[in-house]
Residue, then its C-alpha position, 0 to 999 in steps of 0.5 A: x306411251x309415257x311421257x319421258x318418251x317425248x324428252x331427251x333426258x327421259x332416258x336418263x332421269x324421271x325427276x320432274x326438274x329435269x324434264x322442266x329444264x329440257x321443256x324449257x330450253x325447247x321453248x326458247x329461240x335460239x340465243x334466248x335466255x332462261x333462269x331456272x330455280x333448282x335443287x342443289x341435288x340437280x347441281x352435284x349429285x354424280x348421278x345426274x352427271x349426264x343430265x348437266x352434260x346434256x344441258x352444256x351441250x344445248x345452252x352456255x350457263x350464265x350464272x350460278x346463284x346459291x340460295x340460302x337454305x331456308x330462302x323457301x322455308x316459309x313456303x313449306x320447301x326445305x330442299x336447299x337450291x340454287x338459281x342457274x341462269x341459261x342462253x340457249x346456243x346460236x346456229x353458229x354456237x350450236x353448229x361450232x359445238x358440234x364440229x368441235x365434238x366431232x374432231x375431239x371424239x375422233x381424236x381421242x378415239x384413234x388415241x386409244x383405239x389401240x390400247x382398248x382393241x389389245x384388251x379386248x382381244x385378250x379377254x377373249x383368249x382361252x385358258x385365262x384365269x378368272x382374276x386376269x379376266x377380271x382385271x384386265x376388264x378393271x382395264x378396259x372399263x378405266x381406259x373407257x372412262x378416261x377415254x370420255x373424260x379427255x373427250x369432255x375435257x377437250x370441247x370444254x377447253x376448245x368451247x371455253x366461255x366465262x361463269x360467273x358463280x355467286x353466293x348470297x346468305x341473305x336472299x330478301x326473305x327469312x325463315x319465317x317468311x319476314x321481309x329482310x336484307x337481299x344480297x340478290x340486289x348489289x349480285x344483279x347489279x355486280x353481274x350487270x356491269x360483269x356482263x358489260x365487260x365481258x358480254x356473252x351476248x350482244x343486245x341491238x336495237x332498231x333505229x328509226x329516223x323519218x324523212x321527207x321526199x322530193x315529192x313531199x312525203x315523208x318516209x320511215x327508215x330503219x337500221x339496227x344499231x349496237x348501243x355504245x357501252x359504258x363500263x363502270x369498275x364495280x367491286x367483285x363482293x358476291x360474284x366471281x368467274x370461272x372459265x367453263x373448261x374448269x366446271x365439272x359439277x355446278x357446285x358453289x361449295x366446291x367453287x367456293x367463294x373467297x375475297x381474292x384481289x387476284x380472283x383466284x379460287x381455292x385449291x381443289x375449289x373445282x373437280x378436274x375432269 
């Protein structure tokens, strides 16, 4: 039995990295949290467009970091990569993806019902020419297409969240393997206070207070609390946010980052699904 058989994703690629991905989102609990270094290729390239939809389906990205190229180069990698952090969906986020799903796909579905039914049926008619044939099955497939595309664009803006994406040039290491400036730092501390802003997910602690009975004897009891925030306004020099309901390919070079006291993107930054 080959081992892609015991991955989800095994029918969609072999390449190492991604079986990882799936091995490690299977290790976490559920609203547990992950980064990961990948290859750039993981992020953008069209042929691993379903293994990028599998994984929005399991997990909310937190942050898309992109790696300076030769960030691994004194380690012998010359493949340029990103650090993709990850928090594995609740039963509630998991459970509110899948009715959302549902609903789109039902929509979208009796939309084109029609349309796809008609050319269908037309293809199969005697006597058609063989251009015809052609293009209305060109029709069909276009239809097909669009069809699932306003299905993902659907849970995407019924699922919307915030991503933050980064850029550093410098990432603490040279070419050579010297020690140098690292941008990763100010980034951290700039998604830290990004994140008590906009929280993805909540941290609580447990409390503990003793006290003293009537009989003499003291006693513990616990609580869970949630700690109280504090926000500090920090300038936006390396992160900026995008909504999820706008990303299609996990590509800083095409959400590129620019100094915008509005945070805006540039035009025809992010591929519209």
């Amino acid at each position: 039995m080959s081992i892609l058989n015991l991955y989800k994703v095994g029918k969609m690629s072999s390449l190492t990295e991604v079986l990882f991905i799936e091995r490690s989102l299977n290790l976490l609990k559920p609203g547990g949290r992950m980064g990961i270094v990948l290859p750039e290729g993981v992020l953008n390239n069209s042929s691993l467009q379903k293994i990028r939809d599998f994984v929005e389906s399991q997990a909310k990205i937190i942050l898309i970091i992109s790696l300076p190229q030769d960030v691994f180069i004194a380690s012998g990698a010359t493949i340029k990569t990103s650090l993709v952090f990850l928090k594995k969906f609740t039963e509630k986020e998991k459970l509110q993806w899948t009715k959302i799903s549902e609903i789109a796909e039902q929509q979208i579905h009796e939309k084109y019902t029609y349309q796809i039914q008609a050319i269908k049926k037309a293809i199969l008619q005697e006597g058609l020419s063989k251009p015809k044939r052609a293009e209305l099955r060109n029709q069909l497939r276009i239809l097909q297409k669009k069809k699932k595309f306003e299905i993902k664009a659907k849970i995407k803006s019924q699922f919307d969240y915030p991503i933050s994406i980064g850029n550093v040039e410098k990432a603490g290491i040279s070419a050579k393997g010297a020690e140098i400036e690292n941008e990763l730092i100010p980034l951290c501390k700039e998604f830290t206070e990004n994140q008590k802003q906009n929280p993805l997910w909540q941290i609580f602690f447990n409390k503990m207070n003793y006290e003293f009975g009537e009989d003499g004897k003291m006693f513990r009891i616990s609580s869970v609390v949630k700690p109280k925030r504090s926000f500090t306004r920090v300038e936006q020099k390396f992160l900026k946010t995008i909504p999820f309901s706008q990303l299609s390919l996990w590509d800083i070079k095409r959400l590129s980052i620019i100094n915008s006291s509005k945070n805006e993107l540039p035009k025809g930054a992010i591929e519209s699904i």
